[in-house]
DRENFILO-454335 format. One record per residue (C-alpha): x, y, z. Coordinates in steps of 0.5 Angstrom, whole numbers. Layout:
c1|c2|c3
X|Y|Z
...
***
This chain:
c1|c2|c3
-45|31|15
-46|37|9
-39|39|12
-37|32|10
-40|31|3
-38|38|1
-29|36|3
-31|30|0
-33|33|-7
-29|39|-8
-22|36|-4
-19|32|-10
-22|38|-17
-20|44|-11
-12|40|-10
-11|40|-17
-14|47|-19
-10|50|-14
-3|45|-16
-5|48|-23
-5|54|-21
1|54|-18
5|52|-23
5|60|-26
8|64|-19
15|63|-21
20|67|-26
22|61|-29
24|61|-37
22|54|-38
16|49|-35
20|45|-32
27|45|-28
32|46|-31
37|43|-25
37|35|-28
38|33|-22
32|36|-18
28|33|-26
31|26|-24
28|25|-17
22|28|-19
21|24|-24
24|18|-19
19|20|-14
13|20|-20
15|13|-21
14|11|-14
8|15|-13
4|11|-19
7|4|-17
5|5|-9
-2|7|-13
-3|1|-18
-1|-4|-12
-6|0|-7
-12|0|-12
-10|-7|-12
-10|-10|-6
-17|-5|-5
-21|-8|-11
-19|-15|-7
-20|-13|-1
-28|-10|-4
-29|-16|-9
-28|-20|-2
-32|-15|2
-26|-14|7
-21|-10|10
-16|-9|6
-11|-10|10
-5|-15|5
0|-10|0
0|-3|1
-5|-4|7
-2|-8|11
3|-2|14
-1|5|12
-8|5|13
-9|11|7
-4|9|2
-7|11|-4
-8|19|-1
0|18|1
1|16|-6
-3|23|-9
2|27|-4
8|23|-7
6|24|-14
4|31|-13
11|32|-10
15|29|-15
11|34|-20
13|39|-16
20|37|-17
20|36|-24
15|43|-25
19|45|-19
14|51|-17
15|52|-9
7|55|-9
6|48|-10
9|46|-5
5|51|0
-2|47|-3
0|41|-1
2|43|6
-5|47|6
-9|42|3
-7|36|9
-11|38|14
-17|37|9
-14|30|8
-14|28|15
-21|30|16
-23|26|9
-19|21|12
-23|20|19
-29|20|16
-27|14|11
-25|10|19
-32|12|21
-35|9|16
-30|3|16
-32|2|24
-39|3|22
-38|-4|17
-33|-6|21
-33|-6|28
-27|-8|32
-24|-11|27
-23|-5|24
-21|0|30
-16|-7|31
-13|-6|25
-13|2|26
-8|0|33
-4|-3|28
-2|1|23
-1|8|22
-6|13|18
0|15|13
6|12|15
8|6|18
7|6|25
15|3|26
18|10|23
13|15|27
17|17|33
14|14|40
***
């Protein structure tokens, strides 16, 4: 439990150090890319990282207010979408400040974020029971269970 408190409190200030960091480790000339393509497609997939978090905090702030599952928007197909949404906005920064340590920190970090991921479930079968763990069948943790293999 002291482990748990201790990823859930550091996990989010730790990633944002670390990606801050990590923008300093090349030898650019510039502080972002100076490829415009790679600048647009960052700059598109921020735009989808923000969008996917606006609609998950919607449908999560529903779902609280009812004092239910959120399982309608976003939720319906990925089970973490705002965490989903922290990496697809972290990527496309990556890209627009196109530091590759940065990408390296995402990497390292996903394993914190699955342990902060079956934590919160745990705590959601506490409130919810079998609803939750049939919710769990249906979806996936951070992609759609139609486009993961198997």
């Amino acid at each position: 439990m002291i482990l748990t408190n201790v990823i859930h409190q550091i996990l989010r200030p730790l990633l944002g150090i670390c990606l801050f960091l990590s923008q300093f480790t090349g030898n650019r000339t510039t502080f972002f890319s100076e490829n415009y393509y790679i600048l647009a497609a960052g700059t598109l997939v921020v735009i989808a990282g923000i969008l996917l978090w606006i609609t998950a905090s919607i449908n999560l702030q529903k779902a609280i207010k009812e004092k239910k599952i959120a399982i309608s928007g976003t939720y319906k197909y990925i089970r973490h979408p705002i965490y989903v949404s922290i990496y697809i906005l972290s990527a496309g920064l990556g890209l627009i400040f196109f530091a590759w340590l940065w990408f390296v920190v995402l990497i390292a970090f996903l394993p914190l974020w699955y342990l902060e991921c079956r934590n919160e479930e745990k705590e959601m079968i506490i409130l919810f029971g079998q609803e939750y763990i049939d919710y769990q069948k249906r979806t996936g943790m951070w992609l759609p269970k139609k486009l993961r293999a198997g």
